[in-house]
C-alpha positions in Angstrom: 0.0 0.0 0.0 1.3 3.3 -1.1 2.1 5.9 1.6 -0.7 8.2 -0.4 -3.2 4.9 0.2 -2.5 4.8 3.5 -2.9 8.2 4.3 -6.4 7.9 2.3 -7.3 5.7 4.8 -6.7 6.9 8.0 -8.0 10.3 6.9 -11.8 9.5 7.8 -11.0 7.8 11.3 -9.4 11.1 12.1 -11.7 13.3 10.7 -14.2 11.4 13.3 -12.1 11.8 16.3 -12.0 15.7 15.4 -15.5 15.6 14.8 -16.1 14.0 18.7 -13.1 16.1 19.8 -15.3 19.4 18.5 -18.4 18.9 20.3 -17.1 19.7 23.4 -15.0 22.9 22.4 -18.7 23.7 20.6 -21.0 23.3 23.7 -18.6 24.9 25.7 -18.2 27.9 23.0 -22.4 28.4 22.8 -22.3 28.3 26.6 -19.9 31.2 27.1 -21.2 33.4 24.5 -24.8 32.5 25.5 -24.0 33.7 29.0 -22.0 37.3 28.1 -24.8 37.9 25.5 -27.1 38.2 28.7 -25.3 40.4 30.8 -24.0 42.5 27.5 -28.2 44.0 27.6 -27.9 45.1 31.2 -31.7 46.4 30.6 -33.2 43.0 29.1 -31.3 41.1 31.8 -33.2 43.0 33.9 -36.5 42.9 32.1 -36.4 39.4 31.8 -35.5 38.5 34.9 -38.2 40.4 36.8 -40.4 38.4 35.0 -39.0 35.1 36.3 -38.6 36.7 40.1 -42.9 38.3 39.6 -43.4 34.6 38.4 -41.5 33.4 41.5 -42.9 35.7 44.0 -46.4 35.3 43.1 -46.2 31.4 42.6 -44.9 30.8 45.7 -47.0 33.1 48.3 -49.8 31.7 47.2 -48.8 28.2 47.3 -47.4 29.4 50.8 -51.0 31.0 51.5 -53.0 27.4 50.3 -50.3 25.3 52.7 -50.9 27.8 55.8 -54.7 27.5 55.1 -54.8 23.5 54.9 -51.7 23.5 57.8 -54.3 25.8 60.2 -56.7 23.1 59.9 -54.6 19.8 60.3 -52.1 21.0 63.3 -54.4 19.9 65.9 -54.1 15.9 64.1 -50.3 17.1 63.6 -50.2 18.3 67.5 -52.5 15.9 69.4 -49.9 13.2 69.5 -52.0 10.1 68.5 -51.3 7.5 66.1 -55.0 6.9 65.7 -58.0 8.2 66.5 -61.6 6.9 67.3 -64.0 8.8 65.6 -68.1 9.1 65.4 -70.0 7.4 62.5 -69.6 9.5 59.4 -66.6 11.9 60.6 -65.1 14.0 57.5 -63.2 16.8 59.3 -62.7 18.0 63.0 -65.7 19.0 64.4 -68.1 18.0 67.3 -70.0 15.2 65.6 -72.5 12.2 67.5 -70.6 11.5 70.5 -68.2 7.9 71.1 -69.2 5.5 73.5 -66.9 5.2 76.5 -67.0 1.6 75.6 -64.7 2.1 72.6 -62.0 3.8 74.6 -62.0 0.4 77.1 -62.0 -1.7 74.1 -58.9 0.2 72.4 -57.2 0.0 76.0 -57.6 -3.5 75.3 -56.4 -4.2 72.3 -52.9 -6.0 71.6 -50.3 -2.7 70.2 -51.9 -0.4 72.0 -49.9 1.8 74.4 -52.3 3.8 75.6 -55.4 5.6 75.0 -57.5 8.3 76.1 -60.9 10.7 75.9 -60.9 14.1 74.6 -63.7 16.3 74.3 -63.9 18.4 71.7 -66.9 20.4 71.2 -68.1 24.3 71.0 -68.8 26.6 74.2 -69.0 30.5 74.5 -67.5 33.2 76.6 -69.7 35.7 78.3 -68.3 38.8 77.5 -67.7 42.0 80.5 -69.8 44.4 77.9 -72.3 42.1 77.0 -72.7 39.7 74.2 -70.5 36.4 73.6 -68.0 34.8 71.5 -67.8 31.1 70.6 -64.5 28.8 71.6 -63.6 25.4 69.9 -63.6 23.6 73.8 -60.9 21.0 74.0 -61.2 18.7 77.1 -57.7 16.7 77.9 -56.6 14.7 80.6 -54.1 14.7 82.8 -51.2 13.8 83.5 -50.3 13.4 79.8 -52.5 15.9 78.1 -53.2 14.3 75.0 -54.4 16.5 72.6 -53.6 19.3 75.1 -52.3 23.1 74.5 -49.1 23.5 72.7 -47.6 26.7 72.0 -48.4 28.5 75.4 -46.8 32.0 75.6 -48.1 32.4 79.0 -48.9 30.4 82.0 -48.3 26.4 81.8 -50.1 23.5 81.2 -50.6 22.3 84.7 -52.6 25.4 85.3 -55.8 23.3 84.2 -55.2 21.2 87.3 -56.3 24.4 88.9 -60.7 24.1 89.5 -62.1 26.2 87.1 -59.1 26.7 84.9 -58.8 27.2 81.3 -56.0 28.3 78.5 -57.4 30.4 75.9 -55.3 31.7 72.8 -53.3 34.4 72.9 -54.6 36.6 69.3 -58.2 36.6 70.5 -57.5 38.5 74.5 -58.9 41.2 73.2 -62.0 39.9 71.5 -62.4 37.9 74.5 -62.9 41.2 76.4 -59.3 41.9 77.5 -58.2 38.6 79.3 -55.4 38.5 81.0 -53.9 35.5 83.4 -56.2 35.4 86.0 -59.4 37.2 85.0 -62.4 35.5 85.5 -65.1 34.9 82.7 -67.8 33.0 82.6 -67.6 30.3 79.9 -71.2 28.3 79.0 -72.8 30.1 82.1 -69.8 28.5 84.8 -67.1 31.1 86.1 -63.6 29.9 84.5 -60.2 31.6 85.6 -58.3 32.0 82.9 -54.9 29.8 83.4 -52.5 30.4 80.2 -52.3 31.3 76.5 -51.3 29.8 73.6 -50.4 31.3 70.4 -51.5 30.3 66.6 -54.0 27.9 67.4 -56.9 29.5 65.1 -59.0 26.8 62.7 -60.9 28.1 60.2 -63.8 28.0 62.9 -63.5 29.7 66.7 -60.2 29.2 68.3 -59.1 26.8 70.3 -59.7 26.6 74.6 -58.1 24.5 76.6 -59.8 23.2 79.7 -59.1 20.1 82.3 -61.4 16.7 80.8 -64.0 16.5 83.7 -64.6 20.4 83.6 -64.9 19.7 79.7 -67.3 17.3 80.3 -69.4 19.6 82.2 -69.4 22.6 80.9 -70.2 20.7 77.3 -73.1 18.9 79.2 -71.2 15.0 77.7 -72.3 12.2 79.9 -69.8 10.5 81.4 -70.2 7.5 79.5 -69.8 9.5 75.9 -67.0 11.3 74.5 -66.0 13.4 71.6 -63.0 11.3 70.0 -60.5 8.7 71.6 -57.0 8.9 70.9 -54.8 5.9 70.6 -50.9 5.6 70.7 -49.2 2.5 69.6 -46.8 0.1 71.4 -43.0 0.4 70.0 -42.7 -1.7 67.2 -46.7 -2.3 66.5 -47.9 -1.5 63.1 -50.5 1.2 63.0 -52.2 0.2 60.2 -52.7 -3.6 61.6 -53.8 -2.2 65.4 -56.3 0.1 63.3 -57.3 -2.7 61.4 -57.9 -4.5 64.8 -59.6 -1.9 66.7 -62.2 -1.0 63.8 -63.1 -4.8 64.6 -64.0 -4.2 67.8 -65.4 -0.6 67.8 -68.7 -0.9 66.3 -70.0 1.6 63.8 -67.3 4.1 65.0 -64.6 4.7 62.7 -60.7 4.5 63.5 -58.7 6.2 61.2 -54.9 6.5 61.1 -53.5 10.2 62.3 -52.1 10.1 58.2 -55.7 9.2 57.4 -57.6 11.5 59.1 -55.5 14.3 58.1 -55.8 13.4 54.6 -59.9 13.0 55.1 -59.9 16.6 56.8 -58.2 18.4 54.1 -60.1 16.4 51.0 -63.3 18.0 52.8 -61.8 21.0 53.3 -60.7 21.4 49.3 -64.1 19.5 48.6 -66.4 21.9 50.6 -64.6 25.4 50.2 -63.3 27.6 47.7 -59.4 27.4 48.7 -58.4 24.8 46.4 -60.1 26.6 43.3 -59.2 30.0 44.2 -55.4 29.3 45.3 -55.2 26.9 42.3 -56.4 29.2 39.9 -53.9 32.4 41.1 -51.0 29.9 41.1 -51.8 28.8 37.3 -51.6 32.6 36.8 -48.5 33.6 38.4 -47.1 30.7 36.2 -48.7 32.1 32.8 -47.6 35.6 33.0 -44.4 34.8 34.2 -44.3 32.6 31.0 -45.5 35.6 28.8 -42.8 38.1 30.0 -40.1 35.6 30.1 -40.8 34.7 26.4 -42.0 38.3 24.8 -38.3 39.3 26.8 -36.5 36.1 25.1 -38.2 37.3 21.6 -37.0 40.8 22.3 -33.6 40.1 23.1 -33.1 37.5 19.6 -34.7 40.1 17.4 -32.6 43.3 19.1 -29.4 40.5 18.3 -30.8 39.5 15.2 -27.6 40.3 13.4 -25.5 39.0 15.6 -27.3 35.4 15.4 -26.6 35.7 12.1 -23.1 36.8 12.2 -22.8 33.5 14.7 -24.4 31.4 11.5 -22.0 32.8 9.0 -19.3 31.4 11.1 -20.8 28.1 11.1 -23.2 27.9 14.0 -25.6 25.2 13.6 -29.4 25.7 14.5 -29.1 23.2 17.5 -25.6 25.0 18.9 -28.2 28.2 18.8 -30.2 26.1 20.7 -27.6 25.2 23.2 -27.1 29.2 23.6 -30.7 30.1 24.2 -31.1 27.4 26.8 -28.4 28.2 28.9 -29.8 31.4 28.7 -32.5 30.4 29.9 -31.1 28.2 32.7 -29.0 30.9 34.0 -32.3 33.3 33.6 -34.4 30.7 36.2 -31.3 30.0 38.5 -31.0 33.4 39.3 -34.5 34.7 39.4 -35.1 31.2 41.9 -32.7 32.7 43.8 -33.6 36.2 44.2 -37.7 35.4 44.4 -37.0 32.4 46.8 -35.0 35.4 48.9 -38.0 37.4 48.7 -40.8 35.3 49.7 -38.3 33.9 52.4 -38.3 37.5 53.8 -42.1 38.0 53.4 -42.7 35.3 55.2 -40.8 35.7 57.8 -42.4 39.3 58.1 -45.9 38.4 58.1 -46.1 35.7 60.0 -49.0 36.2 62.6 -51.3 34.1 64.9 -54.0 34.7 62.2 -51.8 33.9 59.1 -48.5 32.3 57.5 -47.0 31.7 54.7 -46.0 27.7 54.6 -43.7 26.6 52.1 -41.8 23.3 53.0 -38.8 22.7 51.3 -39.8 20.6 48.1 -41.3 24.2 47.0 -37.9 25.5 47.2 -36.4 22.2 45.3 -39.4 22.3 42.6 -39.0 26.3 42.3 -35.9 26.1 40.4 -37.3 23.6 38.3 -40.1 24.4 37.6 -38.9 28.0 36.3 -36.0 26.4 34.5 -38.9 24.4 32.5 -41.2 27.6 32.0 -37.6 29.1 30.5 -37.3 26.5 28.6 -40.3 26.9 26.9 -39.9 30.2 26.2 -36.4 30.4 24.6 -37.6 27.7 22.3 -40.4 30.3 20.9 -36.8 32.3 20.7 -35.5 29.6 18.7 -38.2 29.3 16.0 -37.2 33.0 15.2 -33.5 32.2 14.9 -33.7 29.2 13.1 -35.0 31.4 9.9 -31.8 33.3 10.5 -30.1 33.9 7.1 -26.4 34.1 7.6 -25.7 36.2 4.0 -28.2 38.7 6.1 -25.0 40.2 7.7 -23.1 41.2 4.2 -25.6 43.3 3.3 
């Protein structure tokens, strides 16, 4: 084989391994100029990424203003410390209902897995107020020593204050709706005279907050016999399964139903999105935070390519492909949603944190601020690819003329 020959044949196995060899050097090439073509505009960096952070902002506080909503009306499931609960025939959310026989709390006490269990009354009362007129309490009957389902968050006073006669713990937002209480003033709760014991802070439902009283002064002031109760709550033995003592207790209950703590928080909050306007109305402002940010992001995207029209074609003439313009536009737009994540995530943070009150929160857990960057990378996405259908009809002779 002549040297000529030989050379003939190795020619095409190189000219491969410089092909592979380019497409790093190319990547890396659309990268860099797609990243100092952004911050060349100062003005349509800006533009563009406001629309991202307004996307960002918006998105997230009312996702943070649905989760505070639903969180107000799980957290006394979340708080109360059970594994299970006994509830009334028909139970779909947290609320005084047909009361349980005493019999099923025995029977759970009974039952092999089960730690402990006990009674809690949970029904509405009213407070006399000094001027006249009243306001209704959510009345939460716990007993001692352990205070299942008792007060959490007390700002004042302590729980063992409802070992006191008479004693209650009222929350802390509604002192002055209450008529001005204060640790040891005396009102007069479903015609009895209560001292008031402590305060907690935050526990506001949907419906009138929450009052903490002893179980027998529960029971009294509610009118329960002592042989009924309003829910029984059920802790399981270390190492038990929940699901199987559940299974086993529903067996011996009766028409009452025993739900896991996951279960029954699940079945409050499908009522609650069933039954009310949150889900629709959150849902609904989310979807548009999400389309306008979409709309600015890609009208800005559009603007930029046609402003740099000639320069996309000055980057065809010396031999850009359509797909390396594509690698250029999407880092653009990764680096757009990294850095408007950032800046709106900082912002809602600091909202948040601001506003945070007995009466309402902002909740966002920490798979919104995984899914945030995501999310905007993917709305990005979608709007530098409307860029790309402009560039792709990109003449390169346009720049010669």
């Amino acid at each position: 084989m002549t040297t000529a020959q030989s050379l003939a044949a190795v020619a095409p196995a190189e000219a491969n391994v410089a092909r592979r060899a380019d497409h790093p050097f190319r990547l890396r090439t659309m990268v860099v100029v797609g990243v100092r073509m952004m911050f060349h505009d100062r003005l349509k960096l800006a533009g563009t990424l406001f629309g991202v952070i307004f996307a960002v902002v918006l998105t997230n506080q009312q996702l943070g203003v649905f989760l505070g909503l639903l969180d107000k009306n799980s957290m006394f499931i979340d708080h109360a410390g059970a594994d299970i609960w006994i509830a009334p025939p028909a139970t779909k959310t947290l609320q005084a209902g047909k009361p349980v026989p005493m019999a099923a709390l025995y029977e759970a006490r009974t039952t092999p897995g089960v730690a402990w269990a006990e009674p809690l009354i949970f029904s509405g009362a009213t407070v006399s107020l000094p001027g006249g007129g009243s306001e209704p309490v959510t009345l939460v009957g716990t007993k001692s020593p352990a205070w299942r389902g008792g007060p959490w968050n007390l700002v004042a006073g302590s729980v063992d204050a409802l070992r006191r006669p008479d004693t209650m713990i009222f929350e802390d937002s509604q002192r002055d709706i209450l008529g001005g209480l204060n640790v040891g003033s005396v009102r007069e709760v479903s015609r009895r005279r209560i001292v008031v014991g402590g305060f907690t802070w935050g526990l506001l439902p949907f419906g009138p907050s929450y009052a903490f009283a002893d179980y027998d002064l529960a029971r009294e002031l509610t009118g329960t016999p002592v042989d009924e109760t309003s829910f029984v709550l059920v802790g399981v033995s270390p190492g038990a399964d929940r699901d199987v003592v559940a299974h086993a207790l529903q067996a011996r209950v009766g028409d009452n139903q025993v739900f896991t703590a996951a279960e029954f928080r699940s079945r409050v909050l499908t009522y609650i999105l069933a039954n009310t306007g949150i889900g629709v109305t959150t849902g609904t402002s989310t979807a548009f935070g999400l389309i306008v940010g979409l709309v600015i992001v890609g009208l800005a995207m559009f603007s930029a390519v046609v402003d740099n029209i000639r320069e996309f074609g000055t980057l065809k003439a010396l031999g850009c492909r359509n797909r390396d313009l594509a690698v250029l536009l999407l880092t653009q737009s990764a680096v757009y949603a990294l850095l408007g994540s950032t800046i709106g995530l900082g912002m809602i943070s600091f909202v948040a944190d601001r506003v945070r009150s007995p009466n309402f929160a902002l909740v966002l857990p920490w798979q919104a601020y995984a899914a945030t960057p995501v999310v905007m990378a993917t709305l990005c996405g979608l709007a530098s690819l409307l860029a790309l259908v402009r560039v792709r009809n990109v003449e390169p002779a346009m720049v010669f003329r």
